[in-house]
Backbone bond lengths (Angstrom), bond angles and torsions (degrees), N, CA, C in turn:
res aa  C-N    CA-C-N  psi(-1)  N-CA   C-N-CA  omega(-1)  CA-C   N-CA-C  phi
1 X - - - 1.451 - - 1.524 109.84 -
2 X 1.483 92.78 -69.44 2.070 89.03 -174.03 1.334 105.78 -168.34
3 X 1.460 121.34 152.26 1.383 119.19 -163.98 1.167 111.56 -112.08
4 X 1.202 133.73 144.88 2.012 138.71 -149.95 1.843 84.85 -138.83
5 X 1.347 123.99 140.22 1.428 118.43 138.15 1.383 109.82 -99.69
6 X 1.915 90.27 154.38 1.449 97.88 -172.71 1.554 104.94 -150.12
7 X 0.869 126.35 134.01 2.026 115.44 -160.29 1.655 104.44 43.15
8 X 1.046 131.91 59.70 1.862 137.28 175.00 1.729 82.24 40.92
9 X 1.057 138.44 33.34 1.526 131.48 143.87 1.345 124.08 -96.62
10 X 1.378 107.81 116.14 1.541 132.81 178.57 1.852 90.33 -54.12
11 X 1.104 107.45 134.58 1.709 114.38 173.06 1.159 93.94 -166.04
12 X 1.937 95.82 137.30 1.564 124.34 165.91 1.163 105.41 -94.68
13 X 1.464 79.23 141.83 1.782 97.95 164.95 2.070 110.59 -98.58
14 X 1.328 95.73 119.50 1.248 94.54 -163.25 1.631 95.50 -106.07
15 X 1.869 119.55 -35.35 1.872 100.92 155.72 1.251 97.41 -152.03
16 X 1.296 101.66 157.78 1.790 103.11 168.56 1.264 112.73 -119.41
17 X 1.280 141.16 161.40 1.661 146.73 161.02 1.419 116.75 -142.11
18 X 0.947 119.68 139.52 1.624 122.05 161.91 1.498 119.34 -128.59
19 X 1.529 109.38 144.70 1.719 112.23 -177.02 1.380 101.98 -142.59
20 X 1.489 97.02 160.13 1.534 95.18 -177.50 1.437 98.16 -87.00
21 X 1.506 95.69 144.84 1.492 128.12 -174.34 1.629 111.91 -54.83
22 X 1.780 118.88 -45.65 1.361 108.44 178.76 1.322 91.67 -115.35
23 X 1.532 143.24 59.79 1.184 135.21 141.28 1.337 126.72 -64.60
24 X 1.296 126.59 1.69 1.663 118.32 -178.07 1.971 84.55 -122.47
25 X 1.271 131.78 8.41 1.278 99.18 160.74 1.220 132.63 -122.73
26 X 1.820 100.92 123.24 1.296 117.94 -156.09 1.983 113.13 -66.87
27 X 1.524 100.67 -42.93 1.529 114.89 163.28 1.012 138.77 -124.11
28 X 1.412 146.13 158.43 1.225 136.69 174.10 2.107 81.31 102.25
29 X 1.924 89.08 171.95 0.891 127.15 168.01 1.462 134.86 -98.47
30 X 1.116 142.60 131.04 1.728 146.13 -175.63 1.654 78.07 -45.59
31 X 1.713 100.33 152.45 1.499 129.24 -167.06 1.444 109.65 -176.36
32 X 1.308 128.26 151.92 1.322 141.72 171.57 1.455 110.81 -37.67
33 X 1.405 116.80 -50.19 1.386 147.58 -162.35 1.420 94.53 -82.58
34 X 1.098 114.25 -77.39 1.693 115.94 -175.83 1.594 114.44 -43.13
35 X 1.169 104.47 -39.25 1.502 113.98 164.13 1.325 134.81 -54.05
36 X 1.557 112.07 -39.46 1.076 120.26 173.69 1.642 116.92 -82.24
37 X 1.230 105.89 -22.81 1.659 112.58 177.31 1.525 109.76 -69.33
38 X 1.509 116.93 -39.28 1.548 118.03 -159.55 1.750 78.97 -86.72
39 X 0.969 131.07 -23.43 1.357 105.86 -170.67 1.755 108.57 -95.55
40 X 0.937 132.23 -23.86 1.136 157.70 128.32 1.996 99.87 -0.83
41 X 1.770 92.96 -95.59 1.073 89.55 -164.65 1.891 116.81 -81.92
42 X 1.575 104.31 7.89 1.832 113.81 167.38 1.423 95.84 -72.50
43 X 1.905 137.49 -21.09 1.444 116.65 -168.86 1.509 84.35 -97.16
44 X 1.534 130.02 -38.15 1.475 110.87 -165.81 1.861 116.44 -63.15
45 X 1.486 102.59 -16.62 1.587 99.07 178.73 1.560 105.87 -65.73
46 X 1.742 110.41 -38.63 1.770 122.31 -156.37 1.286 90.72 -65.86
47 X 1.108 117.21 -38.32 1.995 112.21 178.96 1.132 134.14 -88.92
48 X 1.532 115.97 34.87 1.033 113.13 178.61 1.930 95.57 -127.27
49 X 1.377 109.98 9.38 1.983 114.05 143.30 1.395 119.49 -83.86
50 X 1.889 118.30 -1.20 0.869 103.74 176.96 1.585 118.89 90.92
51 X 1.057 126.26 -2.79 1.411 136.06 -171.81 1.488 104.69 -130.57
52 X 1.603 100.16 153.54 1.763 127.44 174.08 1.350 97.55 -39.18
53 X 1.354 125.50 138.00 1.202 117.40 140.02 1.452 109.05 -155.78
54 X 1.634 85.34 145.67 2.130 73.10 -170.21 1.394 71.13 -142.03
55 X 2.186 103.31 165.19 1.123 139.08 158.49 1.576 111.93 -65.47
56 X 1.587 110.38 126.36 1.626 111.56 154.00 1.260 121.74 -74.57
57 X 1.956 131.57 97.37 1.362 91.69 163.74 0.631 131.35 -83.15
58 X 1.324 132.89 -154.62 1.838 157.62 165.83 1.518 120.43 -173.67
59 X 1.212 95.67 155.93 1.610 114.80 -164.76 1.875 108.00 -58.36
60 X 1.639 95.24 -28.03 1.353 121.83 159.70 1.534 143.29 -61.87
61 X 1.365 115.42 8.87 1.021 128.55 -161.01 1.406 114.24 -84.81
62 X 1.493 112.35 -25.49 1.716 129.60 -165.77 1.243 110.20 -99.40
63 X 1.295 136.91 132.05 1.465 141.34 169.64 1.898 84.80 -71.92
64 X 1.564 124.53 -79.62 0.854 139.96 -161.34 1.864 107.03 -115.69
65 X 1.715 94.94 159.13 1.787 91.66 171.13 1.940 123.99 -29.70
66 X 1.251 110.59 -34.41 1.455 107.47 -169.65 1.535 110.42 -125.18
67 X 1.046 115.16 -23.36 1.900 114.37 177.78 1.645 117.52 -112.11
68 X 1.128 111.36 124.76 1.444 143.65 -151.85 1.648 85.42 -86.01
69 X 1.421 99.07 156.13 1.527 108.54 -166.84 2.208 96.65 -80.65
70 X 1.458 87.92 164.15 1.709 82.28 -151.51 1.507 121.89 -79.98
71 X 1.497 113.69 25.32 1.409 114.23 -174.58 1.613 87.12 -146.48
72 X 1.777 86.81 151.29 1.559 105.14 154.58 1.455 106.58 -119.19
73 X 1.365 97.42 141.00 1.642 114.21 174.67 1.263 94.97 -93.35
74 X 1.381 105.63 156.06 1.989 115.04 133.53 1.615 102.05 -164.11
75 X 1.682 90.97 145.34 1.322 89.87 169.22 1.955 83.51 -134.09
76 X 1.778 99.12 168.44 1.115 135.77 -175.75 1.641 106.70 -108.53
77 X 1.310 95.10 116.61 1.732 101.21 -141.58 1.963 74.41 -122.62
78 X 1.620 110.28 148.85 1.348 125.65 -164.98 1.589 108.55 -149.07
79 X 1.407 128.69 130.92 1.370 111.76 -177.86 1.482 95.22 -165.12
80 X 1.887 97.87 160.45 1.483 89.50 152.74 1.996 162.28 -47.41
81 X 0.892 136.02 130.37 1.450 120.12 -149.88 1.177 108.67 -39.36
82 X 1.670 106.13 175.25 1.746 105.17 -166.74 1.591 74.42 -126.82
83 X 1.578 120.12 132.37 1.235 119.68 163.15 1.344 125.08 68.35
84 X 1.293 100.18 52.64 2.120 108.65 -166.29 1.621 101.71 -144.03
85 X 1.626 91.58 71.20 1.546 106.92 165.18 1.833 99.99 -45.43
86 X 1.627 108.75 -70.64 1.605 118.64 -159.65 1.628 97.32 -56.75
87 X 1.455 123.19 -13.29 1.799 98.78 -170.73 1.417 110.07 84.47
88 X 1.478 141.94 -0.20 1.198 140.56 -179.13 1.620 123.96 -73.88
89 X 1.354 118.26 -5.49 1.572 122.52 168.09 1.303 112.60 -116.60
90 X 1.152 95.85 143.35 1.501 114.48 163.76 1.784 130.12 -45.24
91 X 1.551 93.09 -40.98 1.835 109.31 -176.83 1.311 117.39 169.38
92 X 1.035 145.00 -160.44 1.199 132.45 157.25 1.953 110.36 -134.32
93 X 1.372 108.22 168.59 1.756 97.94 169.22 1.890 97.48 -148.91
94 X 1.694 91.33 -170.25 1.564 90.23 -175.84 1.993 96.83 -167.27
95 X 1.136 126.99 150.03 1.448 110.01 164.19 1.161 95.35 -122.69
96 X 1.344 98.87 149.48 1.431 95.04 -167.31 1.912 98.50 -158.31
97 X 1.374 104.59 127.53 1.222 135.21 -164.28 1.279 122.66 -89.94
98 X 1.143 154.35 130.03 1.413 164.68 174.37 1.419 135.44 -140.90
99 X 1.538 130.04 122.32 1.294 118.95 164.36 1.412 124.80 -88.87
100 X 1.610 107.91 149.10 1.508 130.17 -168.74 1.256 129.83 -132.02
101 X 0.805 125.81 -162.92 1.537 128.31 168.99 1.697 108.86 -111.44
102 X 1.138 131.61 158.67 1.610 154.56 166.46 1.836 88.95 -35.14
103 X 1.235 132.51 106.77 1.577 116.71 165.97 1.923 108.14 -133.28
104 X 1.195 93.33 71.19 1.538 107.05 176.11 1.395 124.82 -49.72
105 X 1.263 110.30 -44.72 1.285 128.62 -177.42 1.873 125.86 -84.13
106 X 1.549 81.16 -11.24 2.028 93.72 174.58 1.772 110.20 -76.26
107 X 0.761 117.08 -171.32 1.684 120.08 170.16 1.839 96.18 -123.54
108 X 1.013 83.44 163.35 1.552 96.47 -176.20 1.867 116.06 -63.92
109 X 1.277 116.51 -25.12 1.366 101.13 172.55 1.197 106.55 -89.33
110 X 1.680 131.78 -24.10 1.166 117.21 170.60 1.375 126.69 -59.39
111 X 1.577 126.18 -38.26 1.331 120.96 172.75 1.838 116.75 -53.03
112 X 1.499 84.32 -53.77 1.504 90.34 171.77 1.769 133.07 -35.91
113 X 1.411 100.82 -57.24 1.674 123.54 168.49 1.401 100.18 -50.84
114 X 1.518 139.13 -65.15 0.889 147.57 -171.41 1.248 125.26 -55.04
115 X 1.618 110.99 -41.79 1.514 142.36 -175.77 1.573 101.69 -65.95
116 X 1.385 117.15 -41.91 1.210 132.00 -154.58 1.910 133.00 -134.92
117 X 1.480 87.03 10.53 1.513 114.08 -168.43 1.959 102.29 -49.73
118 X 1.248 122.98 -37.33 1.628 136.36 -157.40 1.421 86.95 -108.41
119 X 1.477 134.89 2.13 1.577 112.32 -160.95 1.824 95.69 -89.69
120 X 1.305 102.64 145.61 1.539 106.71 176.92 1.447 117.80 -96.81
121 X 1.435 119.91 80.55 1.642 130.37 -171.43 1.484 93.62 -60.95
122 X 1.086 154.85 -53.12 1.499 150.94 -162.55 1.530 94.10 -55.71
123 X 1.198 131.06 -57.49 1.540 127.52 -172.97 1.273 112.03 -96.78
124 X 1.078 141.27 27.11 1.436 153.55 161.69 1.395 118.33 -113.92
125 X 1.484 123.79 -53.11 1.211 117.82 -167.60 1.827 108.53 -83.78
126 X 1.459 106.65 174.99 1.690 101.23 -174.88 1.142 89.29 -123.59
127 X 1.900 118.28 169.62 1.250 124.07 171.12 1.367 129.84 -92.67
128 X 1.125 135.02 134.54 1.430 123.47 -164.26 1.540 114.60 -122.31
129 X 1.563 109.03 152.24 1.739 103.58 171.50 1.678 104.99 -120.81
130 X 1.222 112.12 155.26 1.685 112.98 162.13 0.922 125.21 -67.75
């Protein structure tokens, strides 16, 4: 797709998506609990490609004490190996998730950069072979 630096690491963007954060709740109110379930079951969907995927937090995550800002990001982030003196991997990747605000008007690597400017891809992502 398109290439972002991030720690002087060259990284592809191989997909991105975003959804709103309380779109699957039909009742009730945003809660600690409710929070932890949608995020919960947003990592059990990411693992079922079979790949890493973890949440970015930040101190930034909350509009208010109990409701989480109103989007989830993720993009599917791809790069050269992390730690391959011998040359034995192919590359490494990571998905990796974040909440944001509504940013219509950004382009997609900008949210991303922005989304993910502090994220540490060297200790997040894994190494992979074909």
């Amino acid at each position: 797709m398109r290439n972002i630096k991030i720690s002087n690491r060259e990284i592809t963007i191989e997909k991105f998506q975003f959804s709103h954060t309380y779109s699957g709740l039909l009742a009730g109110t945003p809660s600690k609990d409710v929070n932890e379930k949608i995020i919960y079951n947003y990592q059990e969907a990411l693992k079922r490609g079979n790949r890493l995927s973890v949440f970015h937090f930040t101190n930034n995550d909350y509009v208010s004490n109990e409701v989480l800002k109103p989007i989830i990001y993720t993009a599917w982030l791809d790069a050269e190996p992390i730690n391959d003196p011998e040359n034995e991997f192919d590359g490494s990747s990571v998905i990796v998730c974040w909440f944001g605000e509504d940013q219509i008007d950004k382009s997609i690597s900008e949210i991303i950069i922005e989304g993910i400017a502090d994220f540490d891809y060297d200790n997040s992502a894994v190494n992979y072979n074909f």
